[in-house]
Backbone as a printed PyTorch tensor [residue, N CA C, xyz], in Angstrom:
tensor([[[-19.0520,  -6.6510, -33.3640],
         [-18.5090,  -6.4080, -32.0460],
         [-18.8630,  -7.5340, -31.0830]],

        [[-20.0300,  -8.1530, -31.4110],
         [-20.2610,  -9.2160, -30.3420],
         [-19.7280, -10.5140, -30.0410]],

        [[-19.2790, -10.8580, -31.4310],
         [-18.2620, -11.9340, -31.6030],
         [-17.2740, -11.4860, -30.9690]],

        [[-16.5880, -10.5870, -30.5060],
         [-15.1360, -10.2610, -29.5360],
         [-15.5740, -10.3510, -27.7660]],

        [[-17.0260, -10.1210, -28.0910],
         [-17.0830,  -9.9230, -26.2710],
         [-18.2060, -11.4930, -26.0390]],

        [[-17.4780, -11.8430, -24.8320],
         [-18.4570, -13.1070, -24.3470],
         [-18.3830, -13.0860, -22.8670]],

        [[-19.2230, -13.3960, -21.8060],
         [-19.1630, -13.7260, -20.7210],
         [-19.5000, -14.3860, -20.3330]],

        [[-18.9630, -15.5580, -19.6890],
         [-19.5280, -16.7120, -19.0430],
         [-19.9730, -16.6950, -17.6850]],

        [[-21.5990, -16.6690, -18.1560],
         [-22.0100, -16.3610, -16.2840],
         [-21.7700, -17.2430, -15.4010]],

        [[-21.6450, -18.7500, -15.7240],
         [-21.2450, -19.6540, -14.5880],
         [-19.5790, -19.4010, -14.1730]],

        [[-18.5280, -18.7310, -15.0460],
         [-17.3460, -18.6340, -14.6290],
         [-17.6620, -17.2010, -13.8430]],

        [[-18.3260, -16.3350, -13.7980],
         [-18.6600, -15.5910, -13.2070],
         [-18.8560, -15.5140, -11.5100]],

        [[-20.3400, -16.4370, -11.4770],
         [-20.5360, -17.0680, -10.0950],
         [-19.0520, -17.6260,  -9.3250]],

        [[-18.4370, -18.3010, -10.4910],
         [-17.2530, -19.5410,  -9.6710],
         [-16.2550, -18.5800,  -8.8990]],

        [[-15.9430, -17.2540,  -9.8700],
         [-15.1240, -16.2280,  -9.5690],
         [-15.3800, -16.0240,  -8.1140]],

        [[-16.7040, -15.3060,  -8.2020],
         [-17.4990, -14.6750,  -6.9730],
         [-17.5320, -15.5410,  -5.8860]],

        [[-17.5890, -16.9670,  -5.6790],
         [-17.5930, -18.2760,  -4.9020],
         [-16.0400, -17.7960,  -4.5350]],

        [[-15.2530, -18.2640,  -5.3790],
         [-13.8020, -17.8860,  -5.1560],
         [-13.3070, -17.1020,  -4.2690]],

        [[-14.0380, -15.9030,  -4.3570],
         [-13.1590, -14.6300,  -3.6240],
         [-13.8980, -14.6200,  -2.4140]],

        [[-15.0920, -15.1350,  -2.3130],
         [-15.7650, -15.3090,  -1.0240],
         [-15.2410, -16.2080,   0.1480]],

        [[-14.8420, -17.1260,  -0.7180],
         [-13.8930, -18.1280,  -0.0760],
         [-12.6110, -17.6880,   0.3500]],

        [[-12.1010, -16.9820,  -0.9270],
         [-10.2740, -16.4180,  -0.0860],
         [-10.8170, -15.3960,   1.0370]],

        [[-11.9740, -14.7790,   1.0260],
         [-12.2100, -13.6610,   2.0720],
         [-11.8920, -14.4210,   3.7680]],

        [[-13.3040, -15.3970,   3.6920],
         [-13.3890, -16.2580,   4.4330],
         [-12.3470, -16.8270,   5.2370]],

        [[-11.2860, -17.5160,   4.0200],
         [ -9.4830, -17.7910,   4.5700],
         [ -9.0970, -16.8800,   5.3460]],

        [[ -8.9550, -15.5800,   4.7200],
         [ -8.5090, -14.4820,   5.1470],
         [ -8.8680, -13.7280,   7.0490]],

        [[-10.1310, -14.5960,   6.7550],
         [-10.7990, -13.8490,   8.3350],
         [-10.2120, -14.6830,   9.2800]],

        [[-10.5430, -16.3010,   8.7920],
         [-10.1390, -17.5630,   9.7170],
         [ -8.6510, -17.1110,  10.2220]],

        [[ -7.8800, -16.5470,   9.2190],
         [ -5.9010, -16.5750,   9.4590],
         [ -6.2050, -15.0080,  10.5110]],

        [[ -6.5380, -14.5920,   9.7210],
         [ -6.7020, -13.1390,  11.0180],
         [ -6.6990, -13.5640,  12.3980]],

        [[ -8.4640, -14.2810,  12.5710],
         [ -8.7480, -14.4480,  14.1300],
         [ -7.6950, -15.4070,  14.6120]],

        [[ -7.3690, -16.4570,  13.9330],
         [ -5.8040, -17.3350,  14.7100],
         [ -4.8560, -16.6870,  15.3800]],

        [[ -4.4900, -15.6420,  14.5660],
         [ -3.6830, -14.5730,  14.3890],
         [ -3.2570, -13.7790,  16.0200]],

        [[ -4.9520, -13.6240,  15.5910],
         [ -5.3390, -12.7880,  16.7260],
         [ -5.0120, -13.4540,  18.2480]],

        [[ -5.3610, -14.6930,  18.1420],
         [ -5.1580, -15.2890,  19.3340],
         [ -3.4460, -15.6080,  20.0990]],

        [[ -2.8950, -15.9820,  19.2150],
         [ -1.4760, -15.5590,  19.5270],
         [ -0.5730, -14.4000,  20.4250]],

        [[ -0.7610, -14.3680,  21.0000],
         [ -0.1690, -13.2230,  21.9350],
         [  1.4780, -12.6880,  21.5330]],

        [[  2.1370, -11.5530,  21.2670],
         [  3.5850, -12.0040,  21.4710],
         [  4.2270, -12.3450,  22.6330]],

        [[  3.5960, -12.4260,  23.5160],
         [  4.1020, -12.8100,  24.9550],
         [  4.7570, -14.1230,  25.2490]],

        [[  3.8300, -14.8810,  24.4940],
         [  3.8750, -16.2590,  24.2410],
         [  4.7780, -16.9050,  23.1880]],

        [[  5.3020, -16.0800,  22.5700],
         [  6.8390, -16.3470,  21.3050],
         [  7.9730, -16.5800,  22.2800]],

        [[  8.4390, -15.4180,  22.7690],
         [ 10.0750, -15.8580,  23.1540],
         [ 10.1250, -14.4140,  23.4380]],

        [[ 11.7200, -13.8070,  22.9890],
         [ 12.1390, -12.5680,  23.4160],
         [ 11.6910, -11.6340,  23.3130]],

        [[ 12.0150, -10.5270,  23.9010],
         [ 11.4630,  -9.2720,  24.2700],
         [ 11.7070,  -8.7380,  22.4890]],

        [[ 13.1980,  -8.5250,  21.7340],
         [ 12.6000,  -8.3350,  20.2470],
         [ 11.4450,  -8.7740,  19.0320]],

        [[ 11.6840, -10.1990,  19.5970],
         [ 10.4370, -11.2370,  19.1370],
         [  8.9040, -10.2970,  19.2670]],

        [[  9.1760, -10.6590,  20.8320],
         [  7.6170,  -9.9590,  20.8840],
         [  7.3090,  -9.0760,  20.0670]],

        [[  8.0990,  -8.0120,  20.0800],
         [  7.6340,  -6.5850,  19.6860],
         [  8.0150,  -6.7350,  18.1350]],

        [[  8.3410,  -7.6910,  17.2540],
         [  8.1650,  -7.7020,  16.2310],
         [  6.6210,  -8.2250,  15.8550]],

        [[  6.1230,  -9.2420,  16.8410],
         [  4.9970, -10.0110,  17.1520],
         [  4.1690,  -8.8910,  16.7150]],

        [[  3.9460,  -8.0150,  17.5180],
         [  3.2720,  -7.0570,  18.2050],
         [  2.8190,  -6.1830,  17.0700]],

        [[  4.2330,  -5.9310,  16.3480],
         [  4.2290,  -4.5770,  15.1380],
         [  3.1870,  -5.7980,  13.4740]],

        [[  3.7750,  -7.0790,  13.6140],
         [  3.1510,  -7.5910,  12.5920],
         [  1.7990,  -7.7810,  12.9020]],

        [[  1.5000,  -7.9400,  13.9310],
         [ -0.5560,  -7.9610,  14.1270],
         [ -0.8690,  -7.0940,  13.9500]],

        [[ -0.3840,  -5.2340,  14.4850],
         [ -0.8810,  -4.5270,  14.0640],
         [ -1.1920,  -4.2320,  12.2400]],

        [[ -0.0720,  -4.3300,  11.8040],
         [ -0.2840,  -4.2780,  10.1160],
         [ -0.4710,  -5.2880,   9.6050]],

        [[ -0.8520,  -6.5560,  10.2050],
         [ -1.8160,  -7.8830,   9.5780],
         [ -3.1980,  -7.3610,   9.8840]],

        [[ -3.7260,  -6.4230,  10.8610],
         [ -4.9330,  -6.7190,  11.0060],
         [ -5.3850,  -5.3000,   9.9130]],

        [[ -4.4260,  -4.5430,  10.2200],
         [ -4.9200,  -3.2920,   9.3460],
         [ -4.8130,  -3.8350,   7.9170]],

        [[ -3.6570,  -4.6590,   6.9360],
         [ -4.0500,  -4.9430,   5.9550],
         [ -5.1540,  -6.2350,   5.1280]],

        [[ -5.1820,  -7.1400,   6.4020],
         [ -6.1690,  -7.7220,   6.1930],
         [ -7.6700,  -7.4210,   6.5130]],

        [[ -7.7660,  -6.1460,   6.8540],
         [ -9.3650,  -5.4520,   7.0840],
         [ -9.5170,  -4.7060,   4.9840]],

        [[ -8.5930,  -3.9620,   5.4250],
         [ -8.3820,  -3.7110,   3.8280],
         [ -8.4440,  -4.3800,   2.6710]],

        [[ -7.8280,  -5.1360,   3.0620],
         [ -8.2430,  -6.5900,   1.7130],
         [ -9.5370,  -6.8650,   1.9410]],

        [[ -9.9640,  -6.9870,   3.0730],
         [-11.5720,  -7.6060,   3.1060],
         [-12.5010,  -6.8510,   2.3520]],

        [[-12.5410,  -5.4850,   2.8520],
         [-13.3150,  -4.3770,   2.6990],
         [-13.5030,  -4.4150,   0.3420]],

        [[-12.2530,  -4.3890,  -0.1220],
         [-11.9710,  -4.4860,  -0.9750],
         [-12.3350,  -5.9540,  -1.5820]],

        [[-12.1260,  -7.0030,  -1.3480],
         [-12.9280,  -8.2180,  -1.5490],
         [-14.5410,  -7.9710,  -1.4180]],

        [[-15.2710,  -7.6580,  -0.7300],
         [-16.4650,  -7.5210,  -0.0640],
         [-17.0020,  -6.5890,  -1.2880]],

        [[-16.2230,  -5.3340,  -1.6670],
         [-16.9050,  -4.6110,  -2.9710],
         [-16.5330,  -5.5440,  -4.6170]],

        [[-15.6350,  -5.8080,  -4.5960],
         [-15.7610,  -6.5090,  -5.8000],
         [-16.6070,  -7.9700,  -5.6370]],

        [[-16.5070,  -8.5230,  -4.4710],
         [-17.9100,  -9.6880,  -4.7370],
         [-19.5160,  -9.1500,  -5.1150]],

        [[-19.4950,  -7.7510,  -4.3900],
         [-20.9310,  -7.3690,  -4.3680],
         [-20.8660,  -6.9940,  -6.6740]],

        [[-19.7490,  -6.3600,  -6.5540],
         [-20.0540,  -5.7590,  -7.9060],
         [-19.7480,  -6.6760,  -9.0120]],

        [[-19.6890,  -7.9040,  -8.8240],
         [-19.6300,  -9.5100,  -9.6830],
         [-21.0110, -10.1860,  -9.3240]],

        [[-21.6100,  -9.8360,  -8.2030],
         [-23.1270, -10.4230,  -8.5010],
         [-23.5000,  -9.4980,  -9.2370]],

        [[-23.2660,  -8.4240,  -8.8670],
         [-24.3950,  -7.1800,  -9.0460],
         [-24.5690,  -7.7990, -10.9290]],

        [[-23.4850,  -7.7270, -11.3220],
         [-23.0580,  -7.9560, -12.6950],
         [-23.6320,  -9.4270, -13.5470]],

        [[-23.0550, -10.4920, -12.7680],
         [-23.8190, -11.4450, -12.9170],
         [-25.2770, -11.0720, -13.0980]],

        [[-26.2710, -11.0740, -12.3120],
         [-27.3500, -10.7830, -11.9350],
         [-27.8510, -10.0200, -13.8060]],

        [[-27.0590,  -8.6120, -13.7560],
         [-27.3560,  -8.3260, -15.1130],
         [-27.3020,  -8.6420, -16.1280]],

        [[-26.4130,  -9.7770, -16.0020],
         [-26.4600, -10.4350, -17.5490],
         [-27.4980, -11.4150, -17.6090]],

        [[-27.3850, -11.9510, -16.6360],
         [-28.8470, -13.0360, -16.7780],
         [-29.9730, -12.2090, -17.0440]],

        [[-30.1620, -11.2730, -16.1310],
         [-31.4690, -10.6490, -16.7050],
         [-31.4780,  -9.9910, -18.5890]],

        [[-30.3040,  -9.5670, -18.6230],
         [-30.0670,  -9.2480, -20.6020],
         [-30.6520, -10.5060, -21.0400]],

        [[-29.8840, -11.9540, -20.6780],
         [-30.3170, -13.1950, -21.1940],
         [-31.5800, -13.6610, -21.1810]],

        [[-32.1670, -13.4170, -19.9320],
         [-33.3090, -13.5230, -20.2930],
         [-34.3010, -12.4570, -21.2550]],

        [[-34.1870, -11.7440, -20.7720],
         [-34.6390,  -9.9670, -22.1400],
         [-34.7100, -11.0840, -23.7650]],

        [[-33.4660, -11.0140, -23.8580],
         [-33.0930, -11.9240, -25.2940],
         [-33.8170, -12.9330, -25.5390]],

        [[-33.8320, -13.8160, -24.6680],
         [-34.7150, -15.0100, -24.9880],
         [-36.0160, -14.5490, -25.1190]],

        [[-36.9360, -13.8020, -24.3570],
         [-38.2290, -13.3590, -24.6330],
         [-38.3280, -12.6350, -25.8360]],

        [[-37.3670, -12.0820, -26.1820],
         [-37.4300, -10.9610, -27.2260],
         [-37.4760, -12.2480, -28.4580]],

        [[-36.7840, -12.8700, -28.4880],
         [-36.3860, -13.8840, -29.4310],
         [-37.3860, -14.7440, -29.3970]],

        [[-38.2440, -15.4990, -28.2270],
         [-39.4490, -16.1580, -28.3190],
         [-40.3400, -15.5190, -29.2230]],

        [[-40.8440, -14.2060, -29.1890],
         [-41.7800, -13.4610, -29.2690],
         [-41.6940, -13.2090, -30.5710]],

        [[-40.5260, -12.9070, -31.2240],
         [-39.9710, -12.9200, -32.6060],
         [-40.5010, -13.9360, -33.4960]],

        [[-40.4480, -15.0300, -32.9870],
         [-39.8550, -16.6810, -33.6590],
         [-42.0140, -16.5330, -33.6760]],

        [[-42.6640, -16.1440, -32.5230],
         [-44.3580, -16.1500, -32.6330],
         [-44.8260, -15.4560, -33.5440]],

        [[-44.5660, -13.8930, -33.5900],
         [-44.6050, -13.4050, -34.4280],
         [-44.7260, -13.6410, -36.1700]],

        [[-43.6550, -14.6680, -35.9770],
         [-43.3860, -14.6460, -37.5070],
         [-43.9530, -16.1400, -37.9850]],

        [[-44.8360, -16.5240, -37.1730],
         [-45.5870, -17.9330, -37.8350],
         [-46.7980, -17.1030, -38.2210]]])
């Protein structure tokens, strides 16, 4: 079975770097966002299209965050455990290799 499963903890971290980073994007485009007024577009439809897309940019980009924010925590969390297995292994395996001189 172990030959089918592998995880690469440094592609792991890069992941977790990754999504921390699109989060990050994500906040920067929000607050821009935010600053934009529809007042400041043009027509009175304009605006109030303005108006209706900040509201459901900010509500779905809180959502995405919230959701980014748990899967980064639960990719360290994870990370974190495999290194510690890896290390387990290596001691177990040092101790082995002493053992048997």
């Amino acid at each position: 079975m172990g030959d089918h499963f592998r995880t690469d903890i440094d592609q792991l971290e890069s992941f977790t770097k990754g999504l921390t980073s699109a989060r990050e994007s994500l906040e920067q485009v929000r607050k821009a966002l935010q600053q934009t007024r529809a007042d400041q577009v043009g027509t009175a439809e304009l605006d109030e299209a303005c108006d209706t897309f900040q509201e459901k940019w900010k509500y779905g980009s809180e959502q995405m965050k919230e959701r980014i924010d748990k899967l980064t925590e639960g990719l360290k969390q994870n990370t974190d455990n495999y290194r510690e297995v890896e290390k387990s292994l290596e001691e177990s395996f040092k101790r082995a290799a002493t053992a048997g001189k």
